[in-house]
ZABA-17981 format. One record per atom (N, C-alpha, C): residue number from 1; x, y, z. Coordinates in nm, 4 decimals, always signed. Example, Ala and Ser with C-alpha at 12.3 -4.5 7.8 and 13.67 -1.06 7.14 Angstrom:
2
i/c1/c2/c3
1/+1.3190/-0.5690/+0.7800
1/+1.2300/-0.4500/+0.7800
1/+1.3200/-0.3300/+0.7800
2/+1.2850/-0.2250/+0.7080
2/+1.3670/-0.1060/+0.7140
2/+1.2900/+0.0030/+0.7870
***
This chain:
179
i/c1/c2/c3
1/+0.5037/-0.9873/-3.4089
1/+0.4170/-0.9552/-3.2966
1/+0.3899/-1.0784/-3.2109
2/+0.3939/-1.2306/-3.2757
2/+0.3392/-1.3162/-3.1982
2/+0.4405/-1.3325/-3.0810
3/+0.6087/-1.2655/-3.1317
3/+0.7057/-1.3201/-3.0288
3/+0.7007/-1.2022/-2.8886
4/+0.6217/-1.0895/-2.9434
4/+0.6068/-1.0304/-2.8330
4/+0.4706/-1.0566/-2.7082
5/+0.4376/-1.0756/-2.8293
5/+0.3188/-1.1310/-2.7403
5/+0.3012/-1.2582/-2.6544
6/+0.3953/-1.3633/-2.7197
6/+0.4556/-1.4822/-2.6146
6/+0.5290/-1.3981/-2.4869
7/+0.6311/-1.3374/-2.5263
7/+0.7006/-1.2054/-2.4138
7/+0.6228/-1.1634/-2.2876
8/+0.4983/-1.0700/-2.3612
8/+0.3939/-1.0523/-2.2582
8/+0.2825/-1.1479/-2.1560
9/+0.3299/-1.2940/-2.2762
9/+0.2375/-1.3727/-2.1574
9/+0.3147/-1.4189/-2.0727
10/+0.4719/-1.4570/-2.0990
10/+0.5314/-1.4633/-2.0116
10/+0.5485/-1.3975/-1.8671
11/+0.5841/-1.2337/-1.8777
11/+0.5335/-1.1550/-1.8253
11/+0.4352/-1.1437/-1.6965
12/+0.3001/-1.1874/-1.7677
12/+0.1888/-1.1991/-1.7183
12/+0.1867/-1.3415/-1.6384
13/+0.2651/-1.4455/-1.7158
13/+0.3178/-1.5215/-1.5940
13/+0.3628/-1.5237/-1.4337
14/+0.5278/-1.4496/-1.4415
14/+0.5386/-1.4250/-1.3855
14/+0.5168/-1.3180/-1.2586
15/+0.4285/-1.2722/-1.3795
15/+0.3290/-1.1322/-1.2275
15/+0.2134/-1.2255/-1.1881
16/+0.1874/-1.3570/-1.2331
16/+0.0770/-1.4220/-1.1453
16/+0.1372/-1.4997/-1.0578
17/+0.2286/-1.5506/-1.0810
17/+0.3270/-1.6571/-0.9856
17/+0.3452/-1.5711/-0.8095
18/+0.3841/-1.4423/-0.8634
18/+0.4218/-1.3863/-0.7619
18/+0.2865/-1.3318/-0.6706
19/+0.1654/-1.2958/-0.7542
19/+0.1025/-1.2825/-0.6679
19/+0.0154/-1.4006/-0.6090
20/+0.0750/-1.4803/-0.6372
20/+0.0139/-1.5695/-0.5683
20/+0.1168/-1.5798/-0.4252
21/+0.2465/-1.5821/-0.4187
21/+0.3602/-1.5753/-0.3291
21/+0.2753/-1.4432/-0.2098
22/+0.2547/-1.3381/-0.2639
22/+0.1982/-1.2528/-0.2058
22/+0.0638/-1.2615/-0.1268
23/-0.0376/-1.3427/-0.1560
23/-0.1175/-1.3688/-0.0860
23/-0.0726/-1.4317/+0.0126
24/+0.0635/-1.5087/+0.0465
24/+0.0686/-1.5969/+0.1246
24/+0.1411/-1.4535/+0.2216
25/+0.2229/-1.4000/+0.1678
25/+0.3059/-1.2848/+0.2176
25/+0.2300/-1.1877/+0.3327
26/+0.0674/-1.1851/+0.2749
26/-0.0422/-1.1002/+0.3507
26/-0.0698/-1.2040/+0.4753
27/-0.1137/-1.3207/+0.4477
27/-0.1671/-1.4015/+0.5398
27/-0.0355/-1.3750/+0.6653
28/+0.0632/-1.3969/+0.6212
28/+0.1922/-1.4194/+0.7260
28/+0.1983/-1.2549/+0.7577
29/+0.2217/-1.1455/+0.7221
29/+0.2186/-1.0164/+0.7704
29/+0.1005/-1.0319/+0.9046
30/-0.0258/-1.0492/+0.8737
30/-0.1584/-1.0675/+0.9435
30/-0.1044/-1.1218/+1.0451
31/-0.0577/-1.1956/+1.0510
31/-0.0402/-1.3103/+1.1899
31/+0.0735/-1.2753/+1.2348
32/+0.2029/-1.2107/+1.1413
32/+0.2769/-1.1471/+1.2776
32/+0.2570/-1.0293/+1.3602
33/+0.1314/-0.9729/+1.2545
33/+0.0540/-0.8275/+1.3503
33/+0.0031/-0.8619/+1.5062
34/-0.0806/-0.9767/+1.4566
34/-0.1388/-1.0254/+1.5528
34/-0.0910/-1.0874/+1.6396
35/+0.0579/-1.1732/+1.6236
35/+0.1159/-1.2031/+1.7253
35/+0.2191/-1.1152/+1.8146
36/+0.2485/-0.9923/+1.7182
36/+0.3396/-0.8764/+1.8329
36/+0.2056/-0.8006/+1.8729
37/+0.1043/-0.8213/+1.8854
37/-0.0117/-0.7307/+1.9778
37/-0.0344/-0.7983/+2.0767
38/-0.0500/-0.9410/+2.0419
38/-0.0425/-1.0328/+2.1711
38/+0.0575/-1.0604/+2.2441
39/+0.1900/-1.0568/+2.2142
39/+0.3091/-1.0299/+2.2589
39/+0.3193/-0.9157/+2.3481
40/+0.3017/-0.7935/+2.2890
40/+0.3075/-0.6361/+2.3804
40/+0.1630/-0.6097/+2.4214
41/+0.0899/-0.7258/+2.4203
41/-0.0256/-0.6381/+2.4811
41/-0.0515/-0.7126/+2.6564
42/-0.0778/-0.8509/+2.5974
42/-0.0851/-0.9991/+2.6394
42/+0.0067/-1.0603/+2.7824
43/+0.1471/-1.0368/+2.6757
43/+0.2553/-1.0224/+2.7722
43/+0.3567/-0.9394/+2.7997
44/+0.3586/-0.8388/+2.7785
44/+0.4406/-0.6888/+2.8076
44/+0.5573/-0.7210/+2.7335
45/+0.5835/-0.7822/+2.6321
45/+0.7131/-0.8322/+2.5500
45/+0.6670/-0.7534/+2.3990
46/+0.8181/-0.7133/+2.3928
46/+0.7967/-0.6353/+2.2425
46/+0.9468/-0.6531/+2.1767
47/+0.9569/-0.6549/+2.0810
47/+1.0779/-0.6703/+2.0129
47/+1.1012/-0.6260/+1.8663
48/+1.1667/-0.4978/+1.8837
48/+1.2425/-0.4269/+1.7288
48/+1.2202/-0.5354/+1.6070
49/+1.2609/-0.6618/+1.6045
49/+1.2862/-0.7481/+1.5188
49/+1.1879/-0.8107/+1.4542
50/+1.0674/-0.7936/+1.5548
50/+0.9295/-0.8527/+1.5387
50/+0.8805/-0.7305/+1.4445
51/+0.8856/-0.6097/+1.4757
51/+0.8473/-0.5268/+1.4534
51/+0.8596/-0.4908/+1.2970
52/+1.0097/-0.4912/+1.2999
52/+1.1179/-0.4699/+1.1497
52/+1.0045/-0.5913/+1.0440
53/+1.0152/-0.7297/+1.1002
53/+1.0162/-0.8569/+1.0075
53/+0.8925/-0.8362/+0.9233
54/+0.7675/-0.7404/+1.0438
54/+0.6189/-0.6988/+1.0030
54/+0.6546/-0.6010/+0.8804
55/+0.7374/-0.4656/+0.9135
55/+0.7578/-0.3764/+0.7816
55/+0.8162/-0.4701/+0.6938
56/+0.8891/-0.4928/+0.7258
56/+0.9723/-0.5552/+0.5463
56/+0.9015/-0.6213/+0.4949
57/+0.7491/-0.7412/+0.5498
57/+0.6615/-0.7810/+0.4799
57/+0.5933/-0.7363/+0.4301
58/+0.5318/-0.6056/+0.4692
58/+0.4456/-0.5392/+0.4573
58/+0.4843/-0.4342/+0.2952
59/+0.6525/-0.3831/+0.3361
59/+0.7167/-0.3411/+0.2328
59/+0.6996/-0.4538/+0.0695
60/+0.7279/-0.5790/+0.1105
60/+0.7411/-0.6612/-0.0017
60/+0.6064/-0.6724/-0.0371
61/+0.5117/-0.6941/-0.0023
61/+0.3672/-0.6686/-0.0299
61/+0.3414/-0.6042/-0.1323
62/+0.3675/-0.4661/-0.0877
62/+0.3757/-0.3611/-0.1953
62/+0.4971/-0.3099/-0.3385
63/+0.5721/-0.3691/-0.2859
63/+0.7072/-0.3627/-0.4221
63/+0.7026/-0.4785/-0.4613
64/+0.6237/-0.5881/-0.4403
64/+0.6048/-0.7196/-0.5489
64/+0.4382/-0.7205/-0.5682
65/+0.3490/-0.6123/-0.5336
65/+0.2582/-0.6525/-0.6103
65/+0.2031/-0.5531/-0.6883
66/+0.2891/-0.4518/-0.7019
66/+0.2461/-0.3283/-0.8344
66/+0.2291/-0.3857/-0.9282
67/+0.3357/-0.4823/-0.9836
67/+0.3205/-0.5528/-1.1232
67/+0.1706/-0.6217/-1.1478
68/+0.1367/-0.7284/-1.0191
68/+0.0071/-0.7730/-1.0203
68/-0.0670/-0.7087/-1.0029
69/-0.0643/-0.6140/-0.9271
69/-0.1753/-0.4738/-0.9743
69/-0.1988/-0.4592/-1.0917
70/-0.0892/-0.4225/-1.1758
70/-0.1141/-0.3487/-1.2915
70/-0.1933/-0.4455/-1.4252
71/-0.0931/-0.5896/-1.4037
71/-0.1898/-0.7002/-1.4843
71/-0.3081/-0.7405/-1.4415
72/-0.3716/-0.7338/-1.3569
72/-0.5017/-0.7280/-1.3342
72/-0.5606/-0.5906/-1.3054
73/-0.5054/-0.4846/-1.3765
73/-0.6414/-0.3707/-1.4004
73/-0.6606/-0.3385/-1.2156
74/-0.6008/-0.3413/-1.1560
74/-0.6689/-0.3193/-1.0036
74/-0.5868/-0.2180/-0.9751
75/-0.5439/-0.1257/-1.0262
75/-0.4414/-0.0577/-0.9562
75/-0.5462/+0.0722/-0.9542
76/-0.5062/+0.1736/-0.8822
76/-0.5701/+0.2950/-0.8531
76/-0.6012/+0.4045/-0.9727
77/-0.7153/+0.4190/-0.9970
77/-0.7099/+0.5144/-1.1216
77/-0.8548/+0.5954/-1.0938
78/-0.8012/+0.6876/-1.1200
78/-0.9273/+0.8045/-1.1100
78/-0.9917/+0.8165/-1.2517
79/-1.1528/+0.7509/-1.1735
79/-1.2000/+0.6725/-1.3047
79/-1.3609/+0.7383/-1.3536
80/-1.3487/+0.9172/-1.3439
80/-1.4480/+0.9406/-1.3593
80/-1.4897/+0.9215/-1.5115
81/-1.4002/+0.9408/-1.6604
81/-1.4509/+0.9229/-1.7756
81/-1.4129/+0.7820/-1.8273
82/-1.2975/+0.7473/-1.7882
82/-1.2660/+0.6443/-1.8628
82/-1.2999/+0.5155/-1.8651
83/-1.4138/+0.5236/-1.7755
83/-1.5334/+0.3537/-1.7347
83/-1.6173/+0.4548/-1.8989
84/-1.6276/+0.4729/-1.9080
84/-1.7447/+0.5425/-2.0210
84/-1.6756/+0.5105/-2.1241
85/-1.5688/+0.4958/-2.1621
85/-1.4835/+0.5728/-2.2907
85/-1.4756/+0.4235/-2.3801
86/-1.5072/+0.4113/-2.5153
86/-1.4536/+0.2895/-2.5706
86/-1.3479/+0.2010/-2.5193
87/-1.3512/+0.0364/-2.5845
87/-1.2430/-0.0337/-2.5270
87/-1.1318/+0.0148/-2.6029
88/-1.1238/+0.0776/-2.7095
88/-1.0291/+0.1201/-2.8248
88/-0.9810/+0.2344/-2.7431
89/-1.0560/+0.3318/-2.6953
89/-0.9773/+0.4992/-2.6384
89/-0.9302/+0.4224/-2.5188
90/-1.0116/+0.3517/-2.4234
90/-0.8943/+0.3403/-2.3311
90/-0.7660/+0.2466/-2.3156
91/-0.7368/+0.1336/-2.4398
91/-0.5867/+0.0968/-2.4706
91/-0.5359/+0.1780/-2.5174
92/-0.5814/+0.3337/-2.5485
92/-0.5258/+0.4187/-2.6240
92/-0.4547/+0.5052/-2.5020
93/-0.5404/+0.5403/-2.4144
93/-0.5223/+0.5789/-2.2773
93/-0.3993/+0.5313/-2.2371
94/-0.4352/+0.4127/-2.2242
94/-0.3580/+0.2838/-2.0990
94/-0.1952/+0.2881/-2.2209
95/-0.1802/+0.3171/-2.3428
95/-0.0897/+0.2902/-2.4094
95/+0.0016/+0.4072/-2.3430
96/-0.0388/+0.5694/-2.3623
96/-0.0083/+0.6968/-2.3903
96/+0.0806/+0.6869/-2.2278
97/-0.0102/+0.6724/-2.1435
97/-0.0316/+0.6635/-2.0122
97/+0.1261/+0.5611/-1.9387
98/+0.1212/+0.4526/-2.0006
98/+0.2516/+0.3954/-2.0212
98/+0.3582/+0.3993/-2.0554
99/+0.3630/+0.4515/-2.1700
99/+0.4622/+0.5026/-2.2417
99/+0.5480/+0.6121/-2.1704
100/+0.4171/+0.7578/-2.1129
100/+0.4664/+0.8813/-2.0955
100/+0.5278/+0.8439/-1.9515
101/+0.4475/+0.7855/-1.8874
101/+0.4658/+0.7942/-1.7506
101/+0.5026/+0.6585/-1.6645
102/+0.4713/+0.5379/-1.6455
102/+0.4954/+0.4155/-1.5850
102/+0.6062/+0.3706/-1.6336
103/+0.6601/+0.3739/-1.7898
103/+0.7976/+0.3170/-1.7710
103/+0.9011/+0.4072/-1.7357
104/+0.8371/+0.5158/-1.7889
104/+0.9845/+0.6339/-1.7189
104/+0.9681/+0.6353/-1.5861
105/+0.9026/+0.5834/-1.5312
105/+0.9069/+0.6207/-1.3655
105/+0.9605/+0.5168/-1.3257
106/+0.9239/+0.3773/-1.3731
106/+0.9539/+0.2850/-1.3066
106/+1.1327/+0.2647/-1.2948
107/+1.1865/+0.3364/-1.4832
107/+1.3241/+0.3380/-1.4994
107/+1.4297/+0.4574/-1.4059
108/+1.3277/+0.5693/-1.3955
108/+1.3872/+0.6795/-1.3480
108/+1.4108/+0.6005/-1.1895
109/+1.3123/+0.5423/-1.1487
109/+1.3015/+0.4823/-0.9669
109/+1.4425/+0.3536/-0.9334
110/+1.4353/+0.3115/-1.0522
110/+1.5493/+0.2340/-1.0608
110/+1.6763/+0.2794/-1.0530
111/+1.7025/+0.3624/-1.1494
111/+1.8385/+0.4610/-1.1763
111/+1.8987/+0.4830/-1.0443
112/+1.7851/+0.5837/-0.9417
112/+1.7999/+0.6366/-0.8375
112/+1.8096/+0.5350/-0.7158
113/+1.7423/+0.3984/-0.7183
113/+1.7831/+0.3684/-0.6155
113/+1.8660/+0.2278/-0.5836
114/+1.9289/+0.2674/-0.7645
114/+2.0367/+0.1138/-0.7615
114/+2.1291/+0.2215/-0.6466
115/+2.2312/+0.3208/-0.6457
115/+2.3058/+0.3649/-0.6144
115/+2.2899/+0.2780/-0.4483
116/+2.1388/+0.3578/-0.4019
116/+2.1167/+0.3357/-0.2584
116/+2.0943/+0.2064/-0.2161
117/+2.0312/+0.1174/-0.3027
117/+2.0114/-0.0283/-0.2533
117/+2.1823/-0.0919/-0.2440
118/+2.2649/-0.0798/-0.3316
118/+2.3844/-0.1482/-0.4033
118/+2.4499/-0.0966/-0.2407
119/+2.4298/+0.0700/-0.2010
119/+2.5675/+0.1177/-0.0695
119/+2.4976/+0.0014/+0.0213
120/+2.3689/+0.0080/+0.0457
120/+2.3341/-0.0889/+0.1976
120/+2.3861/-0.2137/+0.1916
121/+2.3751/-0.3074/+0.0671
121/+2.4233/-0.4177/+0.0499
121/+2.5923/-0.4355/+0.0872
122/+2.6701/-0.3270/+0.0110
122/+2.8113/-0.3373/+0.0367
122/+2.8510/-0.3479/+0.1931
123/+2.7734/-0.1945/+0.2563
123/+2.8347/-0.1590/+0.3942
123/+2.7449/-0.2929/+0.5172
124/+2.6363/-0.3744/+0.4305
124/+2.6000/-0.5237/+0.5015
124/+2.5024/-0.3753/+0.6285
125/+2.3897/-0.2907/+0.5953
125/+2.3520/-0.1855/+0.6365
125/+2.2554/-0.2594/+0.7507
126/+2.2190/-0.2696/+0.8652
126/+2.1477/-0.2902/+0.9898
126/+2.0960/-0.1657/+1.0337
127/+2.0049/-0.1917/+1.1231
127/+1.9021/-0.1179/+1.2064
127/+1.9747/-0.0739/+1.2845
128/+1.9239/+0.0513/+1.3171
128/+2.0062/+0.1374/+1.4352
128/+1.9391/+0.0778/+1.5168
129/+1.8099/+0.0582/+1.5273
129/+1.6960/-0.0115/+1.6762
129/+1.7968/-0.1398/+1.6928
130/+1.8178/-0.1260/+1.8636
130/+1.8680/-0.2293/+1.9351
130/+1.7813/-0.3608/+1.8744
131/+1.8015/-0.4692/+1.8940
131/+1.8032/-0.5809/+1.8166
131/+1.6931/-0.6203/+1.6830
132/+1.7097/-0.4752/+1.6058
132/+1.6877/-0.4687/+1.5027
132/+1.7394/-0.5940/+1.3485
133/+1.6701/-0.5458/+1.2274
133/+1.7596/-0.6518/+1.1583
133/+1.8042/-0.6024/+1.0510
134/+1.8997/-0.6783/+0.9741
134/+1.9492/-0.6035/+0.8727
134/+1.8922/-0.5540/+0.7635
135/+1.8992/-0.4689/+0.7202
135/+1.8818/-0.3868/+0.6376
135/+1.8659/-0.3940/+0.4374
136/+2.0293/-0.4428/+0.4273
136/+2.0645/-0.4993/+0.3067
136/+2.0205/-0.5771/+0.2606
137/+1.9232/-0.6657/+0.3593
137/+1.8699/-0.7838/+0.2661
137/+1.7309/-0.7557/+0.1952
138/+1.6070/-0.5762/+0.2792
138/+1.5246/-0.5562/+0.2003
138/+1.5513/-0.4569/+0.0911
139/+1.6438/-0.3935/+0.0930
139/+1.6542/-0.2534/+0.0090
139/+1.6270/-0.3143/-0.1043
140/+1.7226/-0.4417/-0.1707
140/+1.7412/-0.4364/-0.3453
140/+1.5654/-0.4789/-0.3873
141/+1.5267/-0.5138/-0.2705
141/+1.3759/-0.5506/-0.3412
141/+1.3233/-0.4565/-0.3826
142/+1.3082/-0.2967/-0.3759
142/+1.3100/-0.1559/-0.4321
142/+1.3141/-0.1979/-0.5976
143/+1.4523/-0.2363/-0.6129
143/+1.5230/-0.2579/-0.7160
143/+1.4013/-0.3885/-0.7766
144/+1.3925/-0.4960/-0.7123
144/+1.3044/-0.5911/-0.7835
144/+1.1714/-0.5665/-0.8326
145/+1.1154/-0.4798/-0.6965
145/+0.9758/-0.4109/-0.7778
145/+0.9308/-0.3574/-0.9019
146/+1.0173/-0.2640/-0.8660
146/+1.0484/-0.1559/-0.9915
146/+1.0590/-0.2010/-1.1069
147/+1.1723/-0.3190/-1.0850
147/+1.1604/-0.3919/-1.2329
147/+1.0789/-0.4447/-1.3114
148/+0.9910/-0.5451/-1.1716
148/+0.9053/-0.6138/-1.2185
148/+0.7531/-0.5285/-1.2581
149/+0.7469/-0.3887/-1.1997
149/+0.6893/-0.2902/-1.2676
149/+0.6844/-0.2504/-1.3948
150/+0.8170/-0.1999/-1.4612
150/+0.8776/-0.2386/-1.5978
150/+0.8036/-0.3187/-1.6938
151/+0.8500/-0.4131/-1.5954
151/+0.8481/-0.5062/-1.6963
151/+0.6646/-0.5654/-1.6966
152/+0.5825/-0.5248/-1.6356
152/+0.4985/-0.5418/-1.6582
152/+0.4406/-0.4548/-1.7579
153/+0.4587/-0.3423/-1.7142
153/+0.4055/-0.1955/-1.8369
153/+0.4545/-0.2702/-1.9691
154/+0.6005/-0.3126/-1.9706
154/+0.6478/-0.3555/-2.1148
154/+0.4845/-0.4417/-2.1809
155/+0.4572/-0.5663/-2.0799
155/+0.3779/-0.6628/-2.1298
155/+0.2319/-0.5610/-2.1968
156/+0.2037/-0.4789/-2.0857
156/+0.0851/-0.4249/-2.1215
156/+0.0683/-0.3411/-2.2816
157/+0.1937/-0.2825/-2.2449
157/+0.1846/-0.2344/-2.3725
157/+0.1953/-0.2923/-2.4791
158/+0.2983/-0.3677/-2.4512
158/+0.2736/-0.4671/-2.6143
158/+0.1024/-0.5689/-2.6354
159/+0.0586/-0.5822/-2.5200
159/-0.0768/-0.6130/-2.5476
159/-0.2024/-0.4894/-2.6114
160/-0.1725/-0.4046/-2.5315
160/-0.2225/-0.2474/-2.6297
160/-0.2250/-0.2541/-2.7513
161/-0.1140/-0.2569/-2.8078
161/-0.0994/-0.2335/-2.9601
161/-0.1031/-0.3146/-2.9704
162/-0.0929/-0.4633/-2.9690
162/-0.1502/-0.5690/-3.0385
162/-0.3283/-0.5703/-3.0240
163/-0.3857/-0.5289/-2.9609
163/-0.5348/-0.5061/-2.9059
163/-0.5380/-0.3773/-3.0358
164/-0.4851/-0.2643/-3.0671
164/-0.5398/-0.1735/-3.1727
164/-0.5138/-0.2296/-3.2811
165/-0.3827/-0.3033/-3.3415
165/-0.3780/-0.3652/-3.4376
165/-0.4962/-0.4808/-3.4602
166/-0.5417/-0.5096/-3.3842
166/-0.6681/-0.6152/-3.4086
166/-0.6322/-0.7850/-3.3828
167/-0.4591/-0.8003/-3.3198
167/-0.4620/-0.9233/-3.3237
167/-0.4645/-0.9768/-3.1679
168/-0.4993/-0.8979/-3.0882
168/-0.5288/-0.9134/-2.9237
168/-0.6851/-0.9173/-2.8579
169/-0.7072/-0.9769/-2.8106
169/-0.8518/-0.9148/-2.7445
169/-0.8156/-0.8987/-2.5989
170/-0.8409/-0.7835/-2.5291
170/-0.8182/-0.7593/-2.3792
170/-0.9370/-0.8061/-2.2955
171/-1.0548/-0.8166/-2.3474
171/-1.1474/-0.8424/-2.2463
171/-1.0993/-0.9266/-2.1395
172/-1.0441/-1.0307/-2.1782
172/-1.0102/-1.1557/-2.1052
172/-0.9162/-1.1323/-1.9515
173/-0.8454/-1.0298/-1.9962
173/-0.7700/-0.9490/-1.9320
173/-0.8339/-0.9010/-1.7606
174/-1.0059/-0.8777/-1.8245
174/-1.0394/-0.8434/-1.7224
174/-1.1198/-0.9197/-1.6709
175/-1.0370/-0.9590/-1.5154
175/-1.0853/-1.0157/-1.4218
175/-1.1281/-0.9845/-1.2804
176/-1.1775/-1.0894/-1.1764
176/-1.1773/-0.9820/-1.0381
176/-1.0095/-1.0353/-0.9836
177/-0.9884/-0.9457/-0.9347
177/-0.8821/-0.9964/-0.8486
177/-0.8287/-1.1121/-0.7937
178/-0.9429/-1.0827/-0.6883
178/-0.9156/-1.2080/-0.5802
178/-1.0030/-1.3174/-0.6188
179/-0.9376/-1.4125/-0.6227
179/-0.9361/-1.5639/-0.7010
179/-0.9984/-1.6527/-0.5864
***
């Protein structure tokens, strides 16, 4: 158990590394919002590319920070009993919950969109919008999320059952977010 549990802090490593990458990812999304409003508002200039560079940040935002969601407990959960429920029922929860559903999804999401990330990359896939940008270079991040989704559930869970077996404590686990 201890080598899994080195595993999971690893894990938990690398889902902090990245969200830290991601805060910077928000700050820079923010300011290119704000600079294509001042652009098309300011000076009647607008540009596909400006536009694109905002989604694909905005995209990576969200497919690199599920994982840090999920290691810091912040992710969305409809939480009418389970703020009530022992710390024991809800790693029991958070185990079942994992198992049934977050890694099969995260694997099933993968399956489905190696096919589609892998064609854009080959055919080098671009924007139909006139001076749009390419394409191929955000799709496989789909693929990176997902993983790093995975592979976070992996960590959690092996912290679960090390937390029921008695050789984990999760409290620590819980923190606020934003640092």
């Amino acid at each position: 158990m201890k080598a899994l549990l080195a595993l999971a802090h690893a894990v938990d490593a690398l889902s902090e590394g990245i969200g830290r990458v991601i805060a910077w990812l928000v700050l820079t999304v923010a300011l290119l919002s704000a600079g294509n409003a001042l652009l098309r508002y300011g000076f009647s200039y607008s540009s596909n590319a400006y536009l694109e560079a905002q989604w694909y940040l905005f995209s990576l935002i969200f497919l690199l920070g599920g994982a840090y969601a999920l290691k810091k407990n912040a992710h969305v959960r409809i939480d009418l009993l389970y703020g009530r429920l022992s710390p024991r029922t809800q790693a029991w929860i958070d185990l079942v919950g994992t198992v049934l559903f977050l890694i099969p999804m995260s694997l099933g999401l993968l399956y489905l969109a190696w096919p589609w990330a892998m064609e854009s990359v080959r055919i080098r896939e671009v924007s139909p919008d006139a001076g749009g940008l390419p394409r191929w270079i955000i799709k496989p991040f789909v693929l990176v999320g997902f993983s790093l989704l995975a592979l976070q559930g992996l960590s959690e869970l092996i912290k679960r059952v090390a937390y029921l077996m008695g050789l984990y404590q999760l409290e620590e686990e819980r923190e606020e977010v934003v640092e």
